[in-house]
DOFI-102847 format. One record per residue (C-alpha): residue in one letter; x, y, z. Coordinates in steps of 0.05 Angstrom, whole numbers. Layout:
% residues N
- lumlum, u, v, w
- A, X, Y, Z $
...
% end
This chain:
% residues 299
- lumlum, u, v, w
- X, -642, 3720, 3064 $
- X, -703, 3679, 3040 $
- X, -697, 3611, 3059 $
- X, -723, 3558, 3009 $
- X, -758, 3491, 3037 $
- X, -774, 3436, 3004 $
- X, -823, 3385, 3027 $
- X, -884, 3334, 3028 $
- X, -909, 3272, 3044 $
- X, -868, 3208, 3050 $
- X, -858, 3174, 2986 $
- X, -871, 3236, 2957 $
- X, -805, 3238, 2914 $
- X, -778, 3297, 2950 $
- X, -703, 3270, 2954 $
- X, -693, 3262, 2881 $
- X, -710, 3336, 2865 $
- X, -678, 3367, 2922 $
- X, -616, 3334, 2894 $
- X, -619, 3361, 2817 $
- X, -644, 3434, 2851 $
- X, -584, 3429, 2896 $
- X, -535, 3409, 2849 $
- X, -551, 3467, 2803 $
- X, -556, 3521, 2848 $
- X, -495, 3492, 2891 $
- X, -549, 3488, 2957 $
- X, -521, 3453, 3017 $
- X, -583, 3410, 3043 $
- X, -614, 3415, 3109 $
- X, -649, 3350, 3126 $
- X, -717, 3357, 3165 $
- X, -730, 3286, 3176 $
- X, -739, 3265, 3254 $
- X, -703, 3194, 3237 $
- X, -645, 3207, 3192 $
- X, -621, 3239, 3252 $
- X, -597, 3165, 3270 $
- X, -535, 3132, 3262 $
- X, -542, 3060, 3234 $
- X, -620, 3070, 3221 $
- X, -607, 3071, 3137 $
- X, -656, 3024, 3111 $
- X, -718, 3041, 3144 $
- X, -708, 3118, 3144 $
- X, -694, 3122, 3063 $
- X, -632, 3169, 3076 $
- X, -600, 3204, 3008 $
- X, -548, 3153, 2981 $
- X, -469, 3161, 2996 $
- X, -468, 3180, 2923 $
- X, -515, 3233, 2934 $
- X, -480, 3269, 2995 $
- X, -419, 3264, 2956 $
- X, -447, 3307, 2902 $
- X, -486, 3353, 2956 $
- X, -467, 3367, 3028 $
- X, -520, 3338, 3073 $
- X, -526, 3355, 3143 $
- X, -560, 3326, 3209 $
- X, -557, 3263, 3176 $
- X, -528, 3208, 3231 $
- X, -515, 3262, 3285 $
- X, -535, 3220, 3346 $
- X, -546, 3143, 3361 $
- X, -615, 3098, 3364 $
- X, -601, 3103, 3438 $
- X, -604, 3177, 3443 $
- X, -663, 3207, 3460 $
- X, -674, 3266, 3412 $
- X, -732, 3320, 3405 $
- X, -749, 3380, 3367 $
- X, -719, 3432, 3408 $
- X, -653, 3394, 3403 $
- X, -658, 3392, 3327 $
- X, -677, 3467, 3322 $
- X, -609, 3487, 3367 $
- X, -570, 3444, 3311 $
- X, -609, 3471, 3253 $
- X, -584, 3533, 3274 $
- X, -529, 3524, 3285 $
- X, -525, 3484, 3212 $
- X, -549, 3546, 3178 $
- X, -507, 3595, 3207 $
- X, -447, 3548, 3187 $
- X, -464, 3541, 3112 $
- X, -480, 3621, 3112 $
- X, -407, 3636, 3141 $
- X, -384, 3589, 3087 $
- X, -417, 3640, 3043 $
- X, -470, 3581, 3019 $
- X, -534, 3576, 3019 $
- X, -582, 3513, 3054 $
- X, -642, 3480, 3017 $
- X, -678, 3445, 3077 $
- X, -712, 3383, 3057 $
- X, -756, 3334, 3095 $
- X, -827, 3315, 3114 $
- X, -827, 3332, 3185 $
- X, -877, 3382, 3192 $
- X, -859, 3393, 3274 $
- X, -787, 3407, 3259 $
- X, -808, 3461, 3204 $
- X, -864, 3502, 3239 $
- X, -811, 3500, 3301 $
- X, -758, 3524, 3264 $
- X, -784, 3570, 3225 $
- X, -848, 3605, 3266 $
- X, -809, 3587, 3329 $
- X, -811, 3535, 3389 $
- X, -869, 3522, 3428 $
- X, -862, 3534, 3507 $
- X, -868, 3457, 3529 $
- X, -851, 3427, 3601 $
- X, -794, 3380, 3599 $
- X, -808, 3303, 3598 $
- X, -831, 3271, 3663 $
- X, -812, 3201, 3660 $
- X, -854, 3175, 3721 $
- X, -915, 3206, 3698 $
- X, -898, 3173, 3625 $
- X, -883, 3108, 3656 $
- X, -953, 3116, 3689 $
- X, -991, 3141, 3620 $
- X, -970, 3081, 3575 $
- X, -982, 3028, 3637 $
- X, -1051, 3054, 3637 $
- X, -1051, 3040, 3560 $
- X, -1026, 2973, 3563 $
- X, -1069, 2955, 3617 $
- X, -1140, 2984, 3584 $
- X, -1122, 2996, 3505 $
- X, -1158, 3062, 3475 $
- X, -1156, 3098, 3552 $
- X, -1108, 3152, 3533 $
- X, -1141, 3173, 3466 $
- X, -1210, 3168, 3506 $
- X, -1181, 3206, 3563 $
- X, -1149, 3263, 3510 $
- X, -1218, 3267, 3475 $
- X, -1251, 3297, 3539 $
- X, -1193, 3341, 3559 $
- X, -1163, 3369, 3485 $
- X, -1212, 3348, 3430 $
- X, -1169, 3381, 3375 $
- X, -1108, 3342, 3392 $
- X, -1151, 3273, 3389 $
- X, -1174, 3297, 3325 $
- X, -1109, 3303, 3301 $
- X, -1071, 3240, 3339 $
- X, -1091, 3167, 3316 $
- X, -1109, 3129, 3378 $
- X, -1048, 3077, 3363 $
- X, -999, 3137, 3366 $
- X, -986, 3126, 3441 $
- X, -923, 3175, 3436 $
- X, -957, 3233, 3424 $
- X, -1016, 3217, 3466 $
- X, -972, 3207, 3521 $
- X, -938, 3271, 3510 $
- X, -1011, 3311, 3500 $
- X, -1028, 3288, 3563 $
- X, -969, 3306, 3595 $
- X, -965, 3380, 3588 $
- X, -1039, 3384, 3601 $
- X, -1022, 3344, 3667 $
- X, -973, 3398, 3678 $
- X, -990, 3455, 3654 $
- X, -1071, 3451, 3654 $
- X, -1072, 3476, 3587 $
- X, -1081, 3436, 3523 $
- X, -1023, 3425, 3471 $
- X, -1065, 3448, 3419 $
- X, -1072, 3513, 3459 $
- X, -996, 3511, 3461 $
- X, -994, 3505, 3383 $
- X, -1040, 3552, 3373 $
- X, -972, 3601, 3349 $
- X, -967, 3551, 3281 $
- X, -1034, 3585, 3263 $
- X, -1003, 3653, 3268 $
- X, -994, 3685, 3199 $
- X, -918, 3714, 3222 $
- X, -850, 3673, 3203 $
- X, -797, 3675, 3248 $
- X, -744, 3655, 3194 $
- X, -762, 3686, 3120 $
- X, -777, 3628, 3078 $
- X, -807, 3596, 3017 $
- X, -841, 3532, 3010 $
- X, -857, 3480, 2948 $
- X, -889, 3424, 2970 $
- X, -891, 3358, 2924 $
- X, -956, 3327, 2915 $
- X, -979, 3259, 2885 $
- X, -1048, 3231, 2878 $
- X, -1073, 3180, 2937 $
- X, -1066, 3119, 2897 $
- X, -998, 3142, 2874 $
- X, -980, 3146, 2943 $
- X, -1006, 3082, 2962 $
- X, -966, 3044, 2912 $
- X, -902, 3076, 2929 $
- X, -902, 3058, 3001 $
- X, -928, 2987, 2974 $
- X, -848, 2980, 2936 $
- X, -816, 3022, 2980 $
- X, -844, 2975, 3037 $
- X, -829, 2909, 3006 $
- X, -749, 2946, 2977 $
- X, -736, 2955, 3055 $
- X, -755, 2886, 3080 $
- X, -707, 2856, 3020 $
- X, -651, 2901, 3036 $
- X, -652, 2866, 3103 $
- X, -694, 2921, 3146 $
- X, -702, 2862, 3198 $
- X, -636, 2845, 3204 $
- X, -616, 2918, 3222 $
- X, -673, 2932, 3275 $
- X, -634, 2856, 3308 $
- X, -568, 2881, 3306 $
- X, -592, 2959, 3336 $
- X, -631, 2920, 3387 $
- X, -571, 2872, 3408 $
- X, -527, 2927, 3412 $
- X, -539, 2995, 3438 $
- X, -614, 2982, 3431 $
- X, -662, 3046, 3416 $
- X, -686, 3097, 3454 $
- X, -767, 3114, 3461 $
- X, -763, 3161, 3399 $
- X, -726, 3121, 3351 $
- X, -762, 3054, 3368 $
- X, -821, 3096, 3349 $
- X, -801, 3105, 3273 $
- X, -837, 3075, 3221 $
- X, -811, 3008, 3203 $
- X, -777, 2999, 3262 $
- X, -832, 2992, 3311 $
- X, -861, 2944, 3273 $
- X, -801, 2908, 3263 $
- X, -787, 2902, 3331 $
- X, -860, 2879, 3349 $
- X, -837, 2823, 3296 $
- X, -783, 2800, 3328 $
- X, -820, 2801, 3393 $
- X, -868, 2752, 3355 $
- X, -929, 2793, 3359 $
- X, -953, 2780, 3281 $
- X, -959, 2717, 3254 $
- X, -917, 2724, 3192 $
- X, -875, 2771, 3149 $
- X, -946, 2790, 3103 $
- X, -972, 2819, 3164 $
- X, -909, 2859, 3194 $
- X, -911, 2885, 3122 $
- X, -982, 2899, 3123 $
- X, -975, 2932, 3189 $
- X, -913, 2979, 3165 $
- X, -959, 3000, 3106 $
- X, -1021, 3024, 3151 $
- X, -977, 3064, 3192 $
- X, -935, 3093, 3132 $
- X, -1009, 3106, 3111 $
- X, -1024, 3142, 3173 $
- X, -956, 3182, 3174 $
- X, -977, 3211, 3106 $
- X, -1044, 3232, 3130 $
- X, -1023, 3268, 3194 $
- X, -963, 3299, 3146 $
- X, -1022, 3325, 3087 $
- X, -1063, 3353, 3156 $
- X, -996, 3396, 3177 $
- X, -978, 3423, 3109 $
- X, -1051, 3439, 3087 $
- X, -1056, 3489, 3141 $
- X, -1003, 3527, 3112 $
- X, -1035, 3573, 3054 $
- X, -957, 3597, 3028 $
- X, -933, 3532, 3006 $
- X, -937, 3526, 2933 $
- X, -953, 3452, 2913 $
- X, -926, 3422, 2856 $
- X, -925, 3350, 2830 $
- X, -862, 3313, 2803 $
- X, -881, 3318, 2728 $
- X, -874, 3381, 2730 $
- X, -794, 3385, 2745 $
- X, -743, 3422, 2765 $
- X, -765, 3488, 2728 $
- X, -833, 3489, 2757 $
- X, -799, 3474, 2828 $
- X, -752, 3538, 2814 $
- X, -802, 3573, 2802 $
- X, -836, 3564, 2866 $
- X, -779, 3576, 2899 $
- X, -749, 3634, 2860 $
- X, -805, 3671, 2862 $
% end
């Protein structure tokens, strides 16, 4: 069977139509989104409503705490496992998110990676904090593509580019290289929903300023006070900067916002770069509806 994904950009308005295309072909929906995997991270990570999993069945939504570390061969073994659950249901699953990692995983199949090295880690993002700018330098000379690709304030990934070259002597963008392949592991079909830049930029403006009122900082307190978060979670948008906050490193709440906007900003670019490679997604923009989305999907 065919698979049908859904997907695009943060802020994008991908939830909304997922829901009505669900609802009407009775779709169970696969989430692809790296932070709804947490339990009690609900404000910053724009999860579907209670109402909305009520009316559609949702899964790896809150499957493991901010504590937890959690990466994308972990989420493929459960997407799996998801799909093979709603097919012996005799169902179907609409997979919907704008994590462009877990997709090309899933669905062209998982990258060959060493495991994690935490002394070598530790040792990365000390020589960050001690000389800011050294590890997207440093990845510049040894995997140009990657530094192309990886803003020089997105110290996980840099740490984890220069990892596997450490380990492996061979570049993560060599590693990757299968993404460009033309072959699908999984059958599939992809719509992708597309707004204008300035569009965009407005939504995460609201959607920025709806999370801080809903009491975004509050929630980032009480994970931190509790079980606390684990290097991947305290890496999502929102909550990073949130916790930088709290730590007093910006002067005031205009500038945490400000700061959760340019990275939001940043998320969206590196998100367009992914799905732009991909020549068989179909985009399609939210005025166009449910029909037009069908039809993309439908063939």
């Amino acid at each position: 069977m065919t698979a049908w994904i859904l997907t695009g950009a943060t802020a994008s308005g991908k939830s909304s139509l997922a829901i009505e295309l669900a609802d009407r072909f009775d779709l169970e929906i696969l989430s692809m989104d790296s932070m709804a995997i947490y339990r009690r991270m609900n404000i910053g990570t724009a999860k579907p409503s209670s109402q909305d999993r009520k009316k559609v069945p949702h899964h790896l939504i809150d499957i493991v705490d901010p504590c937890d570390s959690f990466d994308t061969n972990r989420w493929c073994v459960a997407a799996q496992k998801a799909m093979e659950d709603i097919h012996a249901r005799g169902r179907h699953a609409l997979f919907v998110g704008g994590t462009p990692l877990y997709m090309m995983a899933f669905f062209k199949g998982m990258m060959e990676t060493p495991p994690a090295q935490p002394e070598l880690r530790a040792s990365l993002q000390k020589r960050e904090e001690e000389d800011p700018g050294s590890l997207h330098r440093e990845l510049a000379l040894k995997d140009p593509q990657a530094a192309e690709r990886i803003h020089h304030r997105d110290i996980k990934r840099l740490v984890r580019a220069l990892e596997v070259f450490e380990m492996t002597g061979e570049t993560i963008s060599a590693q990757q290289a299968q993404f460009d392949s033309p072959n699908w592991r999984v059958p599939c079909r992809i719509a992708a929903i597309k707004r204008p830049r300035e569009e965009l930029k407005e939504r995460v403006k609201e959607r920025t300023i709806e999370m801080l009122d809903e009491g975004l900082i509050d929630e980032v307190r009480e994970i931190r006070d509790s079980c606390g978060f684990s290097r991947e979670s305290a890496a999502a948008i929102g909550y990073a900067q949130c916790l930088a906050h709290l730590d007093g490193r910006y002067k005031d709440l205009e500038e945490l916002r400000n700061q959760i906007r340019r990275s939001t900003h940043r998320l969206i670019r590196r998100q367009l770069t992914w799905l732009r490679r991909l020549p068989e997604i179909d985009w399609i923009s939210p005025e166009q509806g449910i029909d037009r989305l069908i039809a993309a999907l439908a063939g």
